[in-house]
Backbone as JSON, one array per atom type, in Angstrom:
{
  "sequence": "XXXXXXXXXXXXXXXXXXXXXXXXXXXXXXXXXXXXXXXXXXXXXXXXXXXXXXXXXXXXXXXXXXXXXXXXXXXXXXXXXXXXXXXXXXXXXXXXXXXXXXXXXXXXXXXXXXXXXXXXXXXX",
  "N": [[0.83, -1.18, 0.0], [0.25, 1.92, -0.65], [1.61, 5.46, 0.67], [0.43, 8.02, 1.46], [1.94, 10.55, 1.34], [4.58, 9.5, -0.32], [2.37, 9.13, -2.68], [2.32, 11.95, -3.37], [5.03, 12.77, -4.01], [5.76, 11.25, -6.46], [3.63, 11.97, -8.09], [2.65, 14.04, -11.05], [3.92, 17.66, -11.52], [1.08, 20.5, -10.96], [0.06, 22.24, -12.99], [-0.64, 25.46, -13.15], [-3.51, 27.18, -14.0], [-4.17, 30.01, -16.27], [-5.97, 32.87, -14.69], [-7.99, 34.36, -16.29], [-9.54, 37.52, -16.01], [-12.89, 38.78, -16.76], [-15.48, 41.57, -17.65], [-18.26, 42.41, -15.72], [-21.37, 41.54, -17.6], [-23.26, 44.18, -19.31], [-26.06, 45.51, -17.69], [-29.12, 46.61, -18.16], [-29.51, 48.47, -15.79], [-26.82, 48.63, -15.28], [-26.05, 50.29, -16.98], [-27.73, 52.58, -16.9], [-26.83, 53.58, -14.44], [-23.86, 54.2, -13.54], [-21.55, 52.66, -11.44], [-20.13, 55.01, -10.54], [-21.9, 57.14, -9.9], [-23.66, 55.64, -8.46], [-22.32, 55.4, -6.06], [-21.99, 57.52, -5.57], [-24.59, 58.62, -5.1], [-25.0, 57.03, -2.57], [-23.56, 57.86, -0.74], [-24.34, 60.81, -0.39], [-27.08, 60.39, 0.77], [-26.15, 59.12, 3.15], [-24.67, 60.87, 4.44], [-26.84, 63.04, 4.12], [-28.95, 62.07, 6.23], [-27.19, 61.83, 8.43], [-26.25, 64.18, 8.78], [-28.48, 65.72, 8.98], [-30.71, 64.39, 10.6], [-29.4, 63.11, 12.62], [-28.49, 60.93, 12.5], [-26.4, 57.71, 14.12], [-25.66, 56.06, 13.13], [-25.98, 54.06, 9.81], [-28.16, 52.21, 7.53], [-28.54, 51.84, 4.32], [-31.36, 49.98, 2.25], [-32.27, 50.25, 0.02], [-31.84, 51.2, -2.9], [-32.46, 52.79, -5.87], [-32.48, 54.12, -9.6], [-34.13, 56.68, -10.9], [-36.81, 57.72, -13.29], [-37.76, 60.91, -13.8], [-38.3, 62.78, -16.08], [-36.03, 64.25, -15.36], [-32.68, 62.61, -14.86], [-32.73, 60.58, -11.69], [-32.25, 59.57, -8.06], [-33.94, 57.25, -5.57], [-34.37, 55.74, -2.59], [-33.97, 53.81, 0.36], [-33.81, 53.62, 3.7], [-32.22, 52.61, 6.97], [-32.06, 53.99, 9.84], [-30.01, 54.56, 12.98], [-30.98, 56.48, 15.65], [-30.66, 58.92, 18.37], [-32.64, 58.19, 21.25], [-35.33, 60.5, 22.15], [-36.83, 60.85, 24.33], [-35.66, 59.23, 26.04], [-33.39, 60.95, 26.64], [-34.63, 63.78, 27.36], [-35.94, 63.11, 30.56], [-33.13, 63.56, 31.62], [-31.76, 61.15, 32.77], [-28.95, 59.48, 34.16], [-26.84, 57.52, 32.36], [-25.39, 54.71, 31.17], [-24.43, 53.83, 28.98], [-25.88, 55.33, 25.28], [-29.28, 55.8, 24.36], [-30.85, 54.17, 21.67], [-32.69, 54.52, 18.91], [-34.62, 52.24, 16.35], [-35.3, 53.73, 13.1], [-37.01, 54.31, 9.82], [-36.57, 55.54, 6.5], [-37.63, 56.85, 3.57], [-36.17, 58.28, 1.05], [-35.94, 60.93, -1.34], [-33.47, 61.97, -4.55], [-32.55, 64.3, -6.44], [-31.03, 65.2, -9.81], [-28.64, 66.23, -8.92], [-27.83, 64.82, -6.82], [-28.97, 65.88, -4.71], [-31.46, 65.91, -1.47], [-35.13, 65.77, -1.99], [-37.03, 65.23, -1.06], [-37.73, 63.2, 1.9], [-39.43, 60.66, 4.05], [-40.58, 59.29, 7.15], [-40.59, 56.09, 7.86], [-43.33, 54.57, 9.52], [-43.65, 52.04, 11.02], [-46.72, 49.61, 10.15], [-49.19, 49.61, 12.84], [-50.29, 46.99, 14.6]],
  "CA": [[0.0, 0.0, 0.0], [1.14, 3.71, -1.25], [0.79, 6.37, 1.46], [0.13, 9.7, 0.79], [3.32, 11.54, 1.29], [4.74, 8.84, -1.08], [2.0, 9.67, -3.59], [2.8, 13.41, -3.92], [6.48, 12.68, -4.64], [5.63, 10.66, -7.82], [2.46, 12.66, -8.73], [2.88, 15.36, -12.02], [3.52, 19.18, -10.74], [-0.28, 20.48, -11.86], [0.09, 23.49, -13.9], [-1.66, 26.43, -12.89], [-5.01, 27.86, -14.9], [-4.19, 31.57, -15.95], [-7.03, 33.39, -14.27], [-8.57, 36.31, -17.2], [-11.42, 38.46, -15.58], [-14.15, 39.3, -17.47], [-16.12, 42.08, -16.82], [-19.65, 41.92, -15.73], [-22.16, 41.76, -18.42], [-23.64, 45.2, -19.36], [-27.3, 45.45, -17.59], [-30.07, 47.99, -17.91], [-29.1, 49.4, -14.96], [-25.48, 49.3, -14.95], [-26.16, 51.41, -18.23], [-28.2, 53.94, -16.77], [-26.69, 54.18, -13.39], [-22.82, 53.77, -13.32], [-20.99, 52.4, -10.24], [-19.62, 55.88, -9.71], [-22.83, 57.56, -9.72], [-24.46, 55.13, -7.21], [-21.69, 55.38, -5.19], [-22.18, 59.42, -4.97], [-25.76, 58.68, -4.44], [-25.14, 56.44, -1.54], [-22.6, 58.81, 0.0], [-25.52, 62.06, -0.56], [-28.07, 60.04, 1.65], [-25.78, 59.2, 4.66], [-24.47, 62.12, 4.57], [-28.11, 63.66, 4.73], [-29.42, 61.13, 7.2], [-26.68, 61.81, 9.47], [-26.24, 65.45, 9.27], [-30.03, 66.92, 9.36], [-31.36, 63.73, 11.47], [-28.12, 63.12, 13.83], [-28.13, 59.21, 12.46], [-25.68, 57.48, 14.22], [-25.48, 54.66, 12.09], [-26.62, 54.42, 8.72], [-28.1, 51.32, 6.82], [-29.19, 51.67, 3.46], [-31.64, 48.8, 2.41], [-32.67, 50.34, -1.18], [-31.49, 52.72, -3.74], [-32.71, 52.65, -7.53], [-32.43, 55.46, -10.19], [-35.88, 57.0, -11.06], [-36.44, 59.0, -14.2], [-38.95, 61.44, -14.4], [-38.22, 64.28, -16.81], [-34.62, 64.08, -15.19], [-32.32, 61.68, -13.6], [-32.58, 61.41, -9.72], [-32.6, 58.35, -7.4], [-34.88, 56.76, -4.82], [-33.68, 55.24, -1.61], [-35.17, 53.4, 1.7], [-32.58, 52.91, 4.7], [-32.66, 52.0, 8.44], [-30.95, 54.65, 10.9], [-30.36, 54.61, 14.4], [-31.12, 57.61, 16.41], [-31.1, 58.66, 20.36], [-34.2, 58.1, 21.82], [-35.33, 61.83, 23.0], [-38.13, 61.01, 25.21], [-35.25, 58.68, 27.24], [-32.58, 61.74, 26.65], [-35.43, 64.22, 28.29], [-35.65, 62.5, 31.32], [-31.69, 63.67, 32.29], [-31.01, 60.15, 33.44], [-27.6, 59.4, 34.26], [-26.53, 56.58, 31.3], [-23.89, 54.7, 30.93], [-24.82, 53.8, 27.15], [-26.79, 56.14, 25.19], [-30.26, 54.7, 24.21], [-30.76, 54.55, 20.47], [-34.32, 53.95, 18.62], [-34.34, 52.31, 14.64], [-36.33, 54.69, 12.28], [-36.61, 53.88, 8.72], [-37.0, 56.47, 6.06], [-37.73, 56.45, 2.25], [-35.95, 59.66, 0.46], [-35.88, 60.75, -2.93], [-32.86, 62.98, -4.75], [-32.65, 64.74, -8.08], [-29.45, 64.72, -10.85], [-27.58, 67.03, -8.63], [-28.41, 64.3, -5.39], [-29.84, 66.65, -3.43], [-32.62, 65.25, -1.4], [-35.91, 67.0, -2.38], [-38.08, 64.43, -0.47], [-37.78, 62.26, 2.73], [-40.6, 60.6, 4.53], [-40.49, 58.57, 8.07], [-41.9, 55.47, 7.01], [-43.2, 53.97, 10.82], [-44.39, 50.5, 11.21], [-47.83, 49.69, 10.86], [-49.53, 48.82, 13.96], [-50.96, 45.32, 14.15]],
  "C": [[0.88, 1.25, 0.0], [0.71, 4.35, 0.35], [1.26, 7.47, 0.7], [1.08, 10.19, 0.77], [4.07, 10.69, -0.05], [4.1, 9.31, -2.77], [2.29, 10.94, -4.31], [4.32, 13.57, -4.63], [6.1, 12.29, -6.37], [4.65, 11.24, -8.2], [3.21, 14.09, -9.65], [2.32, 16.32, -11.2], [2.38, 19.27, -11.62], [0.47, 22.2, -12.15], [-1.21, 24.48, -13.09], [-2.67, 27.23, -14.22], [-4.46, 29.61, -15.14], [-5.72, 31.96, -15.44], [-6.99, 34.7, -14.76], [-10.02, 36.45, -16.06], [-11.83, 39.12, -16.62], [-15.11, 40.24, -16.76], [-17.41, 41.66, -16.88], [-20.42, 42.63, -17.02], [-23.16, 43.29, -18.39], [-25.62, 45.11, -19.3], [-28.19, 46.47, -17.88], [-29.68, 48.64, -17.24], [-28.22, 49.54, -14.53], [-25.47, 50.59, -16.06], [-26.27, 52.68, -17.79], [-27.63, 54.25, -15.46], [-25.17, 53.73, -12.61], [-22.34, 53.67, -11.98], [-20.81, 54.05, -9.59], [-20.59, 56.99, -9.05], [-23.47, 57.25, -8.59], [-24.04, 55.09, -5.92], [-22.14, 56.62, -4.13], [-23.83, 59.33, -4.19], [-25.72, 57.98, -2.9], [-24.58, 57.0, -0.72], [-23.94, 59.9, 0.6], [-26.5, 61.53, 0.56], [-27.65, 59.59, 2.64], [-24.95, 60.1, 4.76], [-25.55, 62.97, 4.79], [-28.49, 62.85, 5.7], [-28.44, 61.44, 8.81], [-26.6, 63.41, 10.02], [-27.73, 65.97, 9.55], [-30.67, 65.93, 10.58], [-30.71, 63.33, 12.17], [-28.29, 61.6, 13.83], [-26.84, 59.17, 12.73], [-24.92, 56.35, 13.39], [-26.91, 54.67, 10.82], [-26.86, 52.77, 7.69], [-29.35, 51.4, 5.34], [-29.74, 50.49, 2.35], [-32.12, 49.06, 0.95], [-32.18, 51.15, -1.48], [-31.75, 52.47, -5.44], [-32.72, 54.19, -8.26], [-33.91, 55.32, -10.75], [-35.48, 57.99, -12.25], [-37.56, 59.49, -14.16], [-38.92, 62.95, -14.71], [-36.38, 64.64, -16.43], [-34.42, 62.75, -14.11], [-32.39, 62.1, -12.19], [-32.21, 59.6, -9.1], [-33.69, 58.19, -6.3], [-34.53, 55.46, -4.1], [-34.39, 54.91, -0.02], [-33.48, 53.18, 2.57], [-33.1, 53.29, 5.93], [-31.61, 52.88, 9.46], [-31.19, 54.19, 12.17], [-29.91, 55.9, 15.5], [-30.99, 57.71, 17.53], [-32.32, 59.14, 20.8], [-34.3, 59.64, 22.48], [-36.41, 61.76, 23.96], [-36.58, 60.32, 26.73], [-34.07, 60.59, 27.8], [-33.37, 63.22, 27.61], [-35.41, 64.12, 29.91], [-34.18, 62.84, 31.92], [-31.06, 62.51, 33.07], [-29.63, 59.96, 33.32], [-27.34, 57.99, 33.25], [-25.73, 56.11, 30.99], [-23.81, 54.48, 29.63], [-26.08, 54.94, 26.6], [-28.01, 55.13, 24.26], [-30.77, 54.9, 23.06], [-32.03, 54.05, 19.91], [-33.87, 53.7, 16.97], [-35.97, 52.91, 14.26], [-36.14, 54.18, 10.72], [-37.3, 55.31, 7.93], [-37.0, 55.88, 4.39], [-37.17, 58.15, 1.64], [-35.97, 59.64, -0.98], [-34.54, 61.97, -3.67], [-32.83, 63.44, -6.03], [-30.79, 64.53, -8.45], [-28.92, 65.08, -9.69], [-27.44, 65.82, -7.0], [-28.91, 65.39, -4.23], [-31.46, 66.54, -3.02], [-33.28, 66.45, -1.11], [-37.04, 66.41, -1.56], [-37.31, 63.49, 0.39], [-38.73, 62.32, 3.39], [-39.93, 59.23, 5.96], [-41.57, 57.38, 7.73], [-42.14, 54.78, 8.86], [-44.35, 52.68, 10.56], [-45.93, 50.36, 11.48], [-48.47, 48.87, 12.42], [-50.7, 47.75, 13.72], [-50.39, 44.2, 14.1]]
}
């Protein structure tokens, strides 16, 4: 019986595969809404989210480009805020107490958001 260390001695070195990349196939909406674009857009809305609504954390859960009459986008994400009813209260804290809010915004070419809405959970 062979053992393994044995085997590898007498086994052909394997040649390595060149590895080409290919880029990804050109979609509808890589067309209309290039990486660098979506990038800026995704930047534009936690950057608004954090500066006007004091999000500490920022999770954006949608973003698509919208056309109507000009480019813009249209975006849903999940912040997390500090609770102001606990912050009221002047309790002494050793963590600060953070609430998730979700919002739906909308921005034009230039990204500047022209619309955001608090979307809140229905009850039920």
């Amino acid at each position: 019986m062979v053992q393994k260390s044995e085997k590898a001695e007498h086994a052909a070195p394997h040649q390595k595969t060149p590895i080409v990349k290919t880029p990804p196939p050109l979609t509808p909406e890589s067309a209309v809404a290039p990486v660098g674009r979506l990038s800026a857009a995704r930047a534009a809305v936690q950057r608004f989210l954090s500066t006007e609504l004091g999000a500490q954390e920022v999770r954006i859960t949608k973003i698509v480009p919208v056309d109507r009459g000009s480019e813009g986008w249209s975006a849903e994400a999940e912040i997390l805020v500090p609770n102001l009813e606990v912050k009221m209260l002047g309790l002494p804290l050793t963590q600060e107490v953070l609430e998730r809010e979700h919002y739906a915004l909308e921005l034009d070419a230039d990204l500047t958001v022209w619309s955001y809405e608090n979307l809140k959970p229905e009850d039920g």
